[in-house]
Structure formats: C-alpha cells, structure tokens
N, C-alpha and C positions, 0 to 999 in steps of 0.2 A: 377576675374582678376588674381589672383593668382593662382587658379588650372590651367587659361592658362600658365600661365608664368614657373608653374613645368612643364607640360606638354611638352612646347617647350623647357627650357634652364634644365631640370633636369639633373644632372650628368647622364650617362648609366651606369648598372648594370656589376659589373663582370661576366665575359664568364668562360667557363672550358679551361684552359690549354691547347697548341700547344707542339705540339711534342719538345721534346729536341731540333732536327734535327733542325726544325722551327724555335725555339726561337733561335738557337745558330747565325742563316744565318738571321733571319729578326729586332733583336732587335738591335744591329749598325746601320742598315739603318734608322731605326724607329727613333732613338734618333738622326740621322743627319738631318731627315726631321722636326723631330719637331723644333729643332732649326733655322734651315733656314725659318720655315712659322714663329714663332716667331720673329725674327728678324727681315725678312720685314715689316711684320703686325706691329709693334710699331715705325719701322722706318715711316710705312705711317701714325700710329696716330700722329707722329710731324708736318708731310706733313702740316694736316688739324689742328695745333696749335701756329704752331712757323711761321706762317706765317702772325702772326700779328704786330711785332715788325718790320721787316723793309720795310713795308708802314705807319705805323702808323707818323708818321708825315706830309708825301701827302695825307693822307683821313683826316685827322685832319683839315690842311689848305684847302682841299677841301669843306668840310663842318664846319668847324667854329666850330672844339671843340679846348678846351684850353687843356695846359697838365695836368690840375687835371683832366678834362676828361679823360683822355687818362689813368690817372694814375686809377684814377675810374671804368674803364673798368678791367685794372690789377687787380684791387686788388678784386672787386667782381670774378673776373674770377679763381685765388688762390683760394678764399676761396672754393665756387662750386669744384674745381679741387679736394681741398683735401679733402673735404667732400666725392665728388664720388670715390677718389680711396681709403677711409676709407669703406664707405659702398657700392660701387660695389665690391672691395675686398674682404670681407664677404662673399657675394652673388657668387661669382668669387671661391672659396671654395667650393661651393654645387652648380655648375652650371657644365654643358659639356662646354668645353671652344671650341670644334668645330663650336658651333653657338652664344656663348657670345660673342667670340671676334672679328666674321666678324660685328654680329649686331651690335656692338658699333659703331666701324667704317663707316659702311652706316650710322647712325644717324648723326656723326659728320662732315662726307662730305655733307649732308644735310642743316645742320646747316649753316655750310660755305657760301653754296651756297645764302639759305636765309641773310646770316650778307651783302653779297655782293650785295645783291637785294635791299638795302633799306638805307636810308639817314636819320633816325632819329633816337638822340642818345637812347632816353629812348628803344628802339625797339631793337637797335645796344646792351643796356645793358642786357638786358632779353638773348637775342640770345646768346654773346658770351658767360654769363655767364650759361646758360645751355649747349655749346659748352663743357664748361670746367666740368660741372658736367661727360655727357657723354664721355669724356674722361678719367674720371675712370673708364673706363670700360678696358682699357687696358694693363696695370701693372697687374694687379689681375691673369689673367687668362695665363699668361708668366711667373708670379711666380708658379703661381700652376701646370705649364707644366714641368717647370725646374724641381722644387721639387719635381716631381712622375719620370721624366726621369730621373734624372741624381742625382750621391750619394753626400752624405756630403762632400765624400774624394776629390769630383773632384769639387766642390760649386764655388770656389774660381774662379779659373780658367775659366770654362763652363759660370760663368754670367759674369767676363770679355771680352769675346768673344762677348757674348749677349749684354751688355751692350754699346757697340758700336754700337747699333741701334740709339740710344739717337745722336749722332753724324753724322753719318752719313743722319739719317732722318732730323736732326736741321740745321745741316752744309748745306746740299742742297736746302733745303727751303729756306734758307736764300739769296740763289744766285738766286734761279728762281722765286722768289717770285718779289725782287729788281728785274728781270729783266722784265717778261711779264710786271709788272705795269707800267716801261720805257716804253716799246712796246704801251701796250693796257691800261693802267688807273690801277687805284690799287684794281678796283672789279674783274681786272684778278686774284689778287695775293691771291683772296679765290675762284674763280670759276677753275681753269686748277688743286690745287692741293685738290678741291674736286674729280675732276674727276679721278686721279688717285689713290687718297683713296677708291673710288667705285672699282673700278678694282682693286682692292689688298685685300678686304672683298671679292669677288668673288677665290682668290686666296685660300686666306683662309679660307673656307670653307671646298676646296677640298685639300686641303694638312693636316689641322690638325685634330688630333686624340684627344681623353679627356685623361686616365691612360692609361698604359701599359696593366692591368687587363682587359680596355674594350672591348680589342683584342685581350686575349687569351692570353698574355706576364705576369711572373710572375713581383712582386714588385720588384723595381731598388734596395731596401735593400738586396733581394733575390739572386738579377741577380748579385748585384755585393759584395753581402757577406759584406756589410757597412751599419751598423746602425746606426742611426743619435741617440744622448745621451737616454737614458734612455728605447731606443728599442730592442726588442730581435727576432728569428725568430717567435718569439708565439705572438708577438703585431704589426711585419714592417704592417701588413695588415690592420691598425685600421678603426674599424666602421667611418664615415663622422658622424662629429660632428655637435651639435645642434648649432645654431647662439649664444645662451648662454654660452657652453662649449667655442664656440670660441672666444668670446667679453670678457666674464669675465673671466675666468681661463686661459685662453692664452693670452691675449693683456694688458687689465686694472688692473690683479693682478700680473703681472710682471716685476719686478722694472727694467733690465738690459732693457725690451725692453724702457719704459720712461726715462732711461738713453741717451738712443741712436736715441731717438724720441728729445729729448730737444737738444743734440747737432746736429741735423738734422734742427733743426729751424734755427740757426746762417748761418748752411754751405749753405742753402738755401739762405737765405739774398745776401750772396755773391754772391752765382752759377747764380741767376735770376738779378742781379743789372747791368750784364753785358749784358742779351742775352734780356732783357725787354730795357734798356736803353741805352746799349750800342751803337748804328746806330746811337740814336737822339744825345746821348752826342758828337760822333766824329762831326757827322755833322756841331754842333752849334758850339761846342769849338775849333774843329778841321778843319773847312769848308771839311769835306769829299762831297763828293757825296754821292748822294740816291744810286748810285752800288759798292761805298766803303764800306758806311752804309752796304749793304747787306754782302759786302766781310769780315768785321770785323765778321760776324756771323757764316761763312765758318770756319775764323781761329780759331779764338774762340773755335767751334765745334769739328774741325777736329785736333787741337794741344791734345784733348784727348782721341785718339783712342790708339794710345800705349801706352801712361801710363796705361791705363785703362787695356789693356791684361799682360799688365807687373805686375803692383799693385796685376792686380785678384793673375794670379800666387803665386809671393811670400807672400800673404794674407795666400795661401795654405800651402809653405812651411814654415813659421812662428805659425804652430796647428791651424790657422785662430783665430789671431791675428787683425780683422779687423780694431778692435778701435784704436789700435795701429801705424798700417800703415796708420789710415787717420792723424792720427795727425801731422806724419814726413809729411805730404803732404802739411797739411797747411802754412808751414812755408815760403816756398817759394810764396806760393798765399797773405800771406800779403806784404812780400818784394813787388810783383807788386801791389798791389794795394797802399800801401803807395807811390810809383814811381809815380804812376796816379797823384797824391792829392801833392806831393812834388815839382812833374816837370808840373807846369801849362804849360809852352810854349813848353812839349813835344810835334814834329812834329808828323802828321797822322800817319808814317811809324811805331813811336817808340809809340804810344799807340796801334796798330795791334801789335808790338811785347808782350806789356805788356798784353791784350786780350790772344796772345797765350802763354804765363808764367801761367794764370789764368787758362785758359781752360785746361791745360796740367795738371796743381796738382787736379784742382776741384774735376773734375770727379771721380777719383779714391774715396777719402770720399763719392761721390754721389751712389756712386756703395757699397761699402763695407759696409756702414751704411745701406742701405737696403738687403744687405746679411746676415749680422751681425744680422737682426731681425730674421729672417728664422733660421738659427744657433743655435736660442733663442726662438723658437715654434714648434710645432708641424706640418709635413706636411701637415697637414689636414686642418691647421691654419694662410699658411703663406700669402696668397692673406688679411685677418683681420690686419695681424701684418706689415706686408708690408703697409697697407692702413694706421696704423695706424703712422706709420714713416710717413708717405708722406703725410698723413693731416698735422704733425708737420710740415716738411718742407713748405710747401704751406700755411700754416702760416704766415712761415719768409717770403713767397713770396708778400703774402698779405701786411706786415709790408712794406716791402721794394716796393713794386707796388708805393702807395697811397705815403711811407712816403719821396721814393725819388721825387716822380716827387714832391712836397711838396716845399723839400731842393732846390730844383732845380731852381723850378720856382721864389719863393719868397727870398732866399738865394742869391745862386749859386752852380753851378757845384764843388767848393771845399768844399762843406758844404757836398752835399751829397757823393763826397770820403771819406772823416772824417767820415762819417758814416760809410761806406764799410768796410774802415780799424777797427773800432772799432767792427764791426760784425764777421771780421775773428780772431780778438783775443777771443773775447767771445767762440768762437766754438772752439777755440785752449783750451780755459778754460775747457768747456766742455769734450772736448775727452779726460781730463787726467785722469778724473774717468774710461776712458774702455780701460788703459793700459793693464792692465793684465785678460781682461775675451778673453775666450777662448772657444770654443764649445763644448770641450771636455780635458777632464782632463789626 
C-alpha cells in the first residue's frame, strides 16, 4: 500500500532549467495560477465542511439527536480534523500536491454524499468524523504551494490574499446550504455542495503544479533573491526531508512554534463557537430563521476578508511581527463577545453586527498564527508545522464543540458566552509571549 501510495502522490523530481527568456515570461503566470487553483480548491474544501452548522438543527429535529449529539459530532469531528491536517500535513510535505489536493477533495464530496444518504447517528458519527480527517488533506498542500511559490518577503501579504478562501468558501456555504435545505430538505445541504467539490478536484488537477523546480523554474529564493532565516544560495534548494527531520527537529523541538500552537488553541475556541453554534444560538435566543441562521454565517465570514488582506500586509511591513498583530486584533473580539453575554435582549440585527466585530478581528490571528509557524520552519516542513498549529486549534474546537453545546443545553446560552469571553482573554494571554519574535532579525 505504500509503494502505491509513493507511486501515485510522490513529489516529481526536479527537471533542468528553462531559459532565462522562459523563466522571466512564465514564472508570474505560474505563481498567479497557483494561487488562484489554491484558493478555489480550499474554498471548496469549506463547500463540503461548513455545511454542517446551518442545518444542523433541521436534521437534529428531523432525526431525534439532542444537542450533545450535535455537540458529539463537533467535537469528534475537530479532533479527526486536527489530527489530519497534523498528519496529512507531513504527508502534504513529500507529496505532489497536483494529486493530493484534488484527491482529498473527491474523498470529502464522497463523504458528504454518504453523511446525506443515511439517518443513523452512530453511522452519521464515523462518516463526518472521517469527513474531517480527510479534510486535512487540504491546508498542507496550499501551504507547501505558497511556501515553494512565493518568498518570505511577500508571506504576509500573498496568504492574506489566500487566506480569504477560508471566507469566502464558509461565507457561501453558509447561504446555500440554509437555502437548497429550505427548497429540498437538509440532505440537499451535503449532496449539491458535494457536487460542486467533485468539479473543483477536477479543476484542480489541471491547473496545479507541485514546485517551481518541477517545471524547470528555478527556487522562489533564487527567483527572487529572498532567503527565508538561515538560507543561503548553497542551501534555498534543500533535499526533502525525512518525516523525522520534519516531526522532530522542525515541529516538536521548537518552542516558538508550541508557543504559537497553544495560543492557537484559545483563538480557535473563539473563531469555531460562532461558525459551529452560532445559526442555533440566534435561532433559539434570537428567533432567527433557518435563512438568518444561515445569513449570520455569510457575515460572520465575509466581515473578514479585509482585515484579513489588510492584517496580512502590515504583518509584512511590521519584519512579520505576526504575534503581535494578532494580539492588537483580539481586543476588539472580546469587546464583542462580552456585548453577546452583557446584552441578553440584544435584537437578531445587533448580534449579526456583534458576529461581524468577531469575524472582522478573528481572522486575521487565524491567518497570521499559521503564517507565523512557516516563518519559524523550514519550507520543506511547513505543511508538519502548519499541521501542527491546526491540530492545537482543533483542539480548542473540540473543547468548545462538546463543552459549549454542554453550557448551553444544561446551563444556558449565557454560561456558554462567559465562556467565549473567558477564551479570548486567555488567547490575549497567550500572544503576549510572541510580541517581539520576528522571522528575521
């Protein structure tokens, strides 16, 4: 099984060199195209993930789960998520990412299809939470695209761009999801954005490329005269490291990246207490609709596409200062969420505002703290180091899955704000230890 699995997903070998002429006319295009098949591609892994949260109240009452079911499905589905984007990550490292990242994709439209085919929870719990394994399969191979396309000096800015997949794929899901289910029942709202995750692995396949090297482009250190810490022209081309090289000496013996792995768990708590429970909280508390419910997940989404290109930017002009900017960010995200947890009788209109206060600063720490591990590895290591941030988050998600619908059910809805607010001061705690690290001295 394994010699298949090199066979088909093995990184390709470097080629000999393209003409000056060549490289000078085709390697712009090249780094436009990878980015664009990136950022669809992860837009459609949200397609076939974020489409859980605003039916999951109509298939709940449909079928007779309670919300620790509900909450049960969460938090096994976290922990699967961060597991796989810890070790498809790795894998995501020493793979061609021209066919890791369509096949994840058809795996996960698959999945879909099957969680929508069937009405029994233990079956509904296997499924989503190997959904969510298989979608670690898709951060890894986006990181390791960025990281061989595009230099340190441009990091900042190029995944704020990127990183608006996260939005825009969550943001829409969130409205068509809420809406076929309106239309056609809520096993539309994983069968139509499976079918469009099938067609965007089909996309992907014929648009992405693995490294620059495997097309005959020299290293983006080379191309663009920027070494990432501690490289020189005699090492930008370093051998692909062994799973060992990359697990222990880049990830587990690294204190800044466990720095930025632990305040990643808190910002997590917060980022997922909104986009997991946010649709049921307005609904119950707020009498939303099931197409507000969905609306709240649009704004939410979509309040953080410009901060997100704004943030990346000045991350850049600050020497990539990442830790630092997420911290100024959180400040405002607890002001709203203590709003949430202060103002019970705030009307539907003014918690979609407080959603868009959240979703507007989140992002940004969501982004920069998986930048900030890259920053702090090697490129040959950052789909491991990425994974391994985003297992810690998916952590917090697991925590907050299981422990809000928990608060919620048995409490209330202001027990688990008092949470929320308590999780984004912790993460404020945390980021004051990565005031001053910096990529480069």
């Amino acid at each position: 099984m394994r010699d298949v699995w090199q066979k088909i997903f093995k990184a390709p070998p470097h080629v000999p060199l393209k003409s000056k002429t060549e490289i000078d006319a085709e390697y712009p295009k090249w780094r436009w195209r990878i980015l664009e098949a990136t950022f669809i591609g992860y837009a459609s892994f949200y397609f076939v993930r974020n489409n859980f949260a605003p039916v999951s109240k109509e298939f709940a009452a449909d079928l007779g789960y309670s919300r620790s079911d509900i909450g049960d499905l969460l938090a096994l589905t976290a922990i699967s998520y961060g597991l796989g984007k810890f070790l498809m990550g790795a894998v995501s490292d020493r793979s061609n990412v021209r066919r890791f990242m369509p096949f994840g994709l058809l795996l996960t439209a698959l999945l879909n299809i099957a969680f929508g085919s069937v009405s029994v929870f233990s079956v509904h719990l296997v499924l989503w939470s190997l959904n969510g394994f298989v979608q670690g399969m898709g951060w890894g191979p986006c990181g390791r695209s960025i990281g061989h396309w595009f230099s340190v000096g441009e990091r900042g800015k190029i995944f704020g761009i990127w990183n608006i997949a996260h939005n825009v794929g969550g943001g829409i899901i969130g409205v068509l999801a809420a809406w076929v289910a309106g239309y056609a029942g809520w096993r539309s709202a994983f069968y139509v954005p499976a079918a469009l995750s099938i067609l965007s692995a089909f996309y992907l396949f014929w648009r992405l490329r693995d490294t620059p090297q495997s097309i005959g482009l020299p290293s983006i250190a080379e191309y663009r005269n920027d070494y990432p810490p501690g490289e020189t022209i005699h090492n930008a081309d370093e051998h692909e490291l062994s799973f060992r090289e990359i697990f222990i000496g880049h990830v587990l013996k690294n204190k800044i990246i466990w720095i930025i792995a632990i305040a990643n768990f808190f910002v997590y708590i917060v980022r997922y207490s909104l986009i997991d429970w946010g649709p049921t909280y307005l609904k119950e508390a707020k009498g939303a609709t099931l197409n507000m419910g969905g609306i709240s997940t649009l704004v939410y989404e979509f309040a953080g596409i410009f901060s997100t290109l704004l943030v990346g930017y000045l991350s850049d002009k600050a020497d990539g200062r990442r830790g630092a900017v997420s911290l100024i960010c959180l400040f405002p995200v607890l002001f709203a969420a203590f709003v949430l947890y202060a103002l019970p009788d705030l009307p539907v209109w003014g918690g979609l505002i407080a959603f868009g206060v959240v979703g507007f600063f989140i992002y940004p720490p969501v982004m920069l703290l998986g930048v900030a591990g890259l920053d702090f590895t090697s490129r040959k290591a950052v789909g491991a180091a990425a994974g391994f941030i985003g297992l810690s988050g998916y952590l917090g998600r697991t925590v907050q899955g299981k422990g809000l619908g928990y608060l919620s059910e048995y409490y209330s809805w202001d027990a688990a704000m008092i949470a929320i607010v308590i999780c984004a001061l912790l993460a404020i705690l945390m980021l004051t230890f990565t005031w001053n690290l910096k990529p480069r001295a």
